[in-house]
N, C-alpha and C positions, 0 to 999 in steps of 0.2 A: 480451519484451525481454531479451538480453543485455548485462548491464554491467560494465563494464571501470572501474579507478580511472585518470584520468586524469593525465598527470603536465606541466602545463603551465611554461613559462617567466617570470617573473616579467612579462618584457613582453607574454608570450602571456595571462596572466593580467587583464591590464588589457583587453586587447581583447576579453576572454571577457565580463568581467565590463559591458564597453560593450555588444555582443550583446544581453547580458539587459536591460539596462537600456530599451533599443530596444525589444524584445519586450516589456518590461512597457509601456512607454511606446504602445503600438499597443492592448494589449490591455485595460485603464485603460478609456481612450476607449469603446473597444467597448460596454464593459459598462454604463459611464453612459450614451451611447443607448438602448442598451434598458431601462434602466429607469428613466428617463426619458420613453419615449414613453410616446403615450395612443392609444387605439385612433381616435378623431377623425382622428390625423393621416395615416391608412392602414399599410398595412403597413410595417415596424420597416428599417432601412436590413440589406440583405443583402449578403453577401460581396463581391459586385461592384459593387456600391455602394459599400463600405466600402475597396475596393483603390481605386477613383476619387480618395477624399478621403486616402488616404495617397500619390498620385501627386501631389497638390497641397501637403500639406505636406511634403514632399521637396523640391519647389520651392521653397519658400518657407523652410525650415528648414537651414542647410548640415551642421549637427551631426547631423540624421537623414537626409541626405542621403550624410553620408560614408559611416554603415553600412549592411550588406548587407539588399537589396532583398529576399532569401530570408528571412532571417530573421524580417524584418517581416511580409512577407504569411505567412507560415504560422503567426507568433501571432495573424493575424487567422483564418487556416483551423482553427487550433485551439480560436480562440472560436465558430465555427458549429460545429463539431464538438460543443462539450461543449450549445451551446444544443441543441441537437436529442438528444443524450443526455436534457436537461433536461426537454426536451417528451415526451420519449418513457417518463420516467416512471423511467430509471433512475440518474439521477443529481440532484443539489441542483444550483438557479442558480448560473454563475459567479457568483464576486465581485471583489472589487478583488485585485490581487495587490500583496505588502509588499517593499520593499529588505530584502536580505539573510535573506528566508523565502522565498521565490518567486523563485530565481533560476534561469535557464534557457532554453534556444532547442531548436527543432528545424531540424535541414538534409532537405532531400528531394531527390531523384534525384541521389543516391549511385551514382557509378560506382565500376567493379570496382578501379580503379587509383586510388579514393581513398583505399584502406586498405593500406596493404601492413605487411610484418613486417619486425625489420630484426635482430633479433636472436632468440636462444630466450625469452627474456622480456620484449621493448622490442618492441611496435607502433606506428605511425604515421597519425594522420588527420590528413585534407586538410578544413580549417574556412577555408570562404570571408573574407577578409580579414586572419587569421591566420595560414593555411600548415600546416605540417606538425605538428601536435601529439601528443607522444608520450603511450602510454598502457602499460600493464600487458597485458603476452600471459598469460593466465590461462590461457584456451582457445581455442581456434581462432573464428576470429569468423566466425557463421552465412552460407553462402550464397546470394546474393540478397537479402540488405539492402540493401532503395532508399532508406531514411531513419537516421536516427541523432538522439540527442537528447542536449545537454549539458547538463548540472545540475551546483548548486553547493549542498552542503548546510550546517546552517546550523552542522556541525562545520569548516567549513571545508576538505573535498574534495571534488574535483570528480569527474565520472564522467561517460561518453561510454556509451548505451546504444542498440545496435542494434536496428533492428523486424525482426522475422523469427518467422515462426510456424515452433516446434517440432515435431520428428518425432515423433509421440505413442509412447507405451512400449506395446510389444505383450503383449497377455494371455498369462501361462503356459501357458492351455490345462490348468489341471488341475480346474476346474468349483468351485475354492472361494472363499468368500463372505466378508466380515465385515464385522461392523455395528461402529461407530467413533462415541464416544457425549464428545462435548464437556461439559468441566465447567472449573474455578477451582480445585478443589483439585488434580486430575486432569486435564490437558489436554486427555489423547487417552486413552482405556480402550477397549483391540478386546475382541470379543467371544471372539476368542484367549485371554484372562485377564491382555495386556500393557498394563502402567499406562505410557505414556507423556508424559513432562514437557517442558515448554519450555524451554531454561534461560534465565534471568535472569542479574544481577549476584548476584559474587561475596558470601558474606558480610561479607568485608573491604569491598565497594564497597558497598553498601548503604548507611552510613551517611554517605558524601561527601554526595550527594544535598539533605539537609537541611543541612550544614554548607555545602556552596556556597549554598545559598536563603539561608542565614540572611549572611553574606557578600554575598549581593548586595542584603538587604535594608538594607544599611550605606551600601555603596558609591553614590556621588553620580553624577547621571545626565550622560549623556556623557562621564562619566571613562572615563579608559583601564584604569582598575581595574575597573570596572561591563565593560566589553568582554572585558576577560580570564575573567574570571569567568562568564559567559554563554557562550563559547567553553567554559570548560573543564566545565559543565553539558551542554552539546550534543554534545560528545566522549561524555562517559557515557551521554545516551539514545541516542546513534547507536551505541555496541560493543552495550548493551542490545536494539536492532532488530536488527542485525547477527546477532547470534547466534539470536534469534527466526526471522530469514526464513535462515538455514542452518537450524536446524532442521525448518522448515517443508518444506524444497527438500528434505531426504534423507528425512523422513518420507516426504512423498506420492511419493518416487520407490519405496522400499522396497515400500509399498502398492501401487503401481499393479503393482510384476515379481513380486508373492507372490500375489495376489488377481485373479480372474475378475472378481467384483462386488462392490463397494466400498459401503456402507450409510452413509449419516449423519441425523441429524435435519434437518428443514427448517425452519434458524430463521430467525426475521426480527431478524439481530443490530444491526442501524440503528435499529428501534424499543427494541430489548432494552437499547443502551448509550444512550438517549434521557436526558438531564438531568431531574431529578427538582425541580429546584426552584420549576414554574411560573410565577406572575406576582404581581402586588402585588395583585390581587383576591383571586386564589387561592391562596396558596404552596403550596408542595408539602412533604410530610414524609418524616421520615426522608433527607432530602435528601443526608447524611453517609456516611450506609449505602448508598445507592444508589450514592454516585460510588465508593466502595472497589469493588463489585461492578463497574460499568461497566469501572473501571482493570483489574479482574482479569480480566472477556471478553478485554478489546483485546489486555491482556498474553500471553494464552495464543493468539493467533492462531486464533481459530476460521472468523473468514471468509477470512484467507488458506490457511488449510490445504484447506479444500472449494474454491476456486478454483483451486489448484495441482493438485489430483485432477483436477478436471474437464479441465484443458488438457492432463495427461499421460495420463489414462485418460479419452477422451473416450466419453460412450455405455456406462460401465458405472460411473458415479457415481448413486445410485439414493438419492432424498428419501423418509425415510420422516415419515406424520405422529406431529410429538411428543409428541400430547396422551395422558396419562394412563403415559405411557413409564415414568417413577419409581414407580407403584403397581403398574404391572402385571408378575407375573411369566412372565419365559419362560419357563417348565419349563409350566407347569400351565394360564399365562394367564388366571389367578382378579386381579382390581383391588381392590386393598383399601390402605387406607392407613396400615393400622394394620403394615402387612407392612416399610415403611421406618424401621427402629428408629432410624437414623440418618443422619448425611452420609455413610460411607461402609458400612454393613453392611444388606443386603435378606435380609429373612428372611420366607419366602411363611408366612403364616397358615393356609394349607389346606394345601400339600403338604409344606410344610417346606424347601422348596429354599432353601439359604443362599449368598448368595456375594455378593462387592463390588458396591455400587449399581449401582455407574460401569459393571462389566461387565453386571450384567444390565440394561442399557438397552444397551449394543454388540450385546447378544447378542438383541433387540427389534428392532436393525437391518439384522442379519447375514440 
């Protein structure tokens, strides 16, 4: 997906924000049939099923009737979509989607002369009921995009993102290797000897974070002070991602034009950042400690970094297993535990090989 920040009109903006609402309003539904049915009543109502019964509340409804027929059925095509993601094991069930967290549509069979350019920085999409919508020329926008998708984040911009699969980055051809070893303190450590960081917020922004929480723990609900304040919260985690997923984008392109074979651990980060604090039978411990560690995986991009490898260096993204990876030295490849004197210095007990944790586990992967 390439995405562009969208720059709509204030009237353009109310019929966006109608869009979504339509799309949640399709896809809501969806999700309480299915879980809702019982296996008694035969198989779960499917897509074609499900466009029948949106053809009759369009009849019957004129306010879902005024907006675009596209946009509906493809929040219903996008709810079979993720249920079969669902069943097939790689994704969680839908759930309900929230006003103003789940804002968004897709359009499909995008013609070529629905996009056009009109200046060296102002592009223009053609959004069914809306018209012409200007957006930001960043880069040229991918050839043979048949769909597009418009989101509304909960910073309050919007952004128009093309589906188009990328031209993968072609291997240097000079036969080398490296292992790339994920950590919290250390993002990214190659087996190169390069400690690579994620940035975060500044140390000047750091401390807004709590001073807005504690501000909106004041502020009375439905105030227009309570909306400010949650807006200007959402501003800070979205510069915070923002810079996370550019880092991520120039890393894995770097890696994919320097590197033949690209090395990482094969973790299961879904189970890894999993909630520590059980149930009322069982609680769970250390519950505190667990969520700081979960917030520091997420924060350092470890599952978008090895998903951006794969799609730009497809076929020479290579899992190694991680078990025993921190005790074992690469020089010598003696396991011993007593050899990790700390979080960040590996000092082998038999051979003596010394050098940063974080690399000798890159260099376990190279």
């Amino acid at each position: 997906m390439t995405r562009y920040r969208l720059q709509p009109t204030p009237v353009q903006e109310q019929a966006l924000l109608q869009h979504c609402g339509h799309a949640r309003f399709v896809w809501n539904p969806a999700v309480e049939q299915h879980a809702c049915w019982r296996p008694d009543r035969g198989p779960a109502p499917r897509f074609a099923e499900q466009c029948r019964q949106l053809t009759q509340a369009r009849a019957e409804h004129a306010w879902l009737r005024a907006g675009s027929v596209t946009v509906q059925q493809q929040a219903l095509k996008d709810f079979h979509q993720a249920m079969g993601n669902f069943f097939a094991g790689t994704h969680r069930r839908p759930t309900w989607r929230k006003a103003g967290r789940h804002e968004g549509f897709r359009i499909v069979a995008v013609k070529p002369g629905d996009v056009r350019r009109v200046s060296r920085r102002v592009g223009q999409v053609k959004v069914p009921k809306v018209g012409w919508v200007r957006f930001r020329w960043s880069r040229p926008v991918p050839d043979g995009a048949k769909s597009y998708r418009v989101t509304l984040d909960r910073a309050g911009r919007w952004h128009v993102a093309f589906a188009a699969i990328p031209d993968p980055i072609p291997a240097p051809g000079t036969g080398k290797a490296v292992g790339v070893d994920r950590g919290v303190a250390v993002s990214a450590a190659l087996s190169t000897g390069d400690l690579l960081n994620a940035p975060g917020l500044q140390e000047s922004e750091r401390v807004r974070p709590a001073r807005l929480l504690r501000r909106l723990a004041r502020a009375q609900r439905g105030s227009k002070r309570r909306a400010r304040v949650k807006a200007a919260i959402a501003r800070l985690k979205a510069r915070e991602t923002d810079r996370r997923k550019d880092w991520i984008e120039k890393t894995s392109t770097d890696l994919a034009r320097r590197f033949d074979v690209i090395g990482v651990e094969d973790l299961n980060i879904a189970g890894m950042t999993r909630s520590a604090r059980g149930s009322v039978e069982v609680p769970g411990r250390n519950v505190r400690q667990k969520a700081g560690l979960n917030r520091g995986i997420l924060a350092n991009g470890w599952g978008g970094l090895v998903r951006r490898l794969e799609h730009k260096a497809p076929g020479r993204v290579v899992k190694v297993d991680p078990r025993y990876t921190s005790r074992t030295c690469s020089a010598c490849g003696h396991v011993a535990g007593e050899s990790r004197e700390s979080q960040a210095v590996f000092s082998c007990v038999v051979c003596g090989f010394e050098v940063n944790a974080d690399v000798n586990r890159g260099l376990q992967c190279s």
